[in-house]
N, C-alpha and C positions, 0 to 999 in steps of 0.2 A: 408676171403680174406685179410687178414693180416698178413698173413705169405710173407716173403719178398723172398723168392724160387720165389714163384708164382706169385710174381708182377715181378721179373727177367727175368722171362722167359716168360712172356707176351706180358714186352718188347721189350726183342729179339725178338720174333718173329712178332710184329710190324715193328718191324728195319728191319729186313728182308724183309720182304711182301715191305714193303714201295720201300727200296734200289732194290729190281725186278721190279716193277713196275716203279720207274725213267729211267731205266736201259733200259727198253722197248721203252718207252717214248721217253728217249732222241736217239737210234737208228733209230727207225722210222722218227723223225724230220730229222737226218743226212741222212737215204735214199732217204727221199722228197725232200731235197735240191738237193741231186746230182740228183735226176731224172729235176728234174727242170732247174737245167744245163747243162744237156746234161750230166752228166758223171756217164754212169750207168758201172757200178763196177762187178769184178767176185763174190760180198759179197749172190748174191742170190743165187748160183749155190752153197756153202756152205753152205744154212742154212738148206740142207737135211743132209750134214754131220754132223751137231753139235746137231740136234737132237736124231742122231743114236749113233754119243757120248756120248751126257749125257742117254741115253736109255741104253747102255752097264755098261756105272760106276753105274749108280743106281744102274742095274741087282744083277752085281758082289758085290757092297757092299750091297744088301739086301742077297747075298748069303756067304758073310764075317759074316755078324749077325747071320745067322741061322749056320752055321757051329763052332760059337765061341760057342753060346749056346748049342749044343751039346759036343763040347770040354767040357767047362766047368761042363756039368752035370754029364759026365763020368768021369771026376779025378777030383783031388783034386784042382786044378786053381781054384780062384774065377773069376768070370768076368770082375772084374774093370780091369785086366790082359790079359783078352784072348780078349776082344771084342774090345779094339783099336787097338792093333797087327793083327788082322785077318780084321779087316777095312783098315788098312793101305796095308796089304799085298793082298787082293781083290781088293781093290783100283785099287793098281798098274799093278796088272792083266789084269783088265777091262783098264787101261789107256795103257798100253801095244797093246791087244785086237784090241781096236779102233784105235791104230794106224798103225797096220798094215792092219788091210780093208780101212784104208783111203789109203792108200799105193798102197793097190789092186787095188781099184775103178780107182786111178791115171791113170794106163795104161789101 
């Protein structure tokens, strides 16, 4: 456990976990407040959308990684090359994607 990779990346993801969980946290407090004064918000009627958002970029970018790894293992690209160009460009897909069904759902 002495390798400092591993305590890096530990603590990132500490930091992370943590920063979601405040993140939660402190939106739920801001929803209680406005229900509590009367001023309930279009925020609930959205949070079927942003689930179906982040549901579509995951998708696309677990379909960015398996498509880099294939890239990759057929030519000569190594991966440090193919797998953040094909995350960025799945990414953008899936962000694409979701915002045209949000678009639809609209009317």
């Amino acid at each position: 456990m002495n390798d400092p990779v591993a305590i890096v990346v530990i603590a990132l993801i500490v930091a992370v976990v943590f920063s979601i969980f405040y993140l939660i946290k402190s939106k739920h407090l801001e929803r209680m407040a406005k229900i509590e004064s009367g001023m309930i918000d279009q925020d609930f009627k959205d949070s079927s959308n942003l689930i179906l958002n982040v549901g579509i970029l995951l998708c696309s970018l677990a379909l960015g990684v398996f498509i880099s790894y294939l890239f990759s293992v057929y030519s000569d690209i190594p991966n440090y090359v193919t797998i953040p160009g094909f995350l960025l460009l799945f990414g953008g897909i899936g962000f694409i994607i979701s915002y045209l069904l949000s678009k639809k759902n609209e009317n």
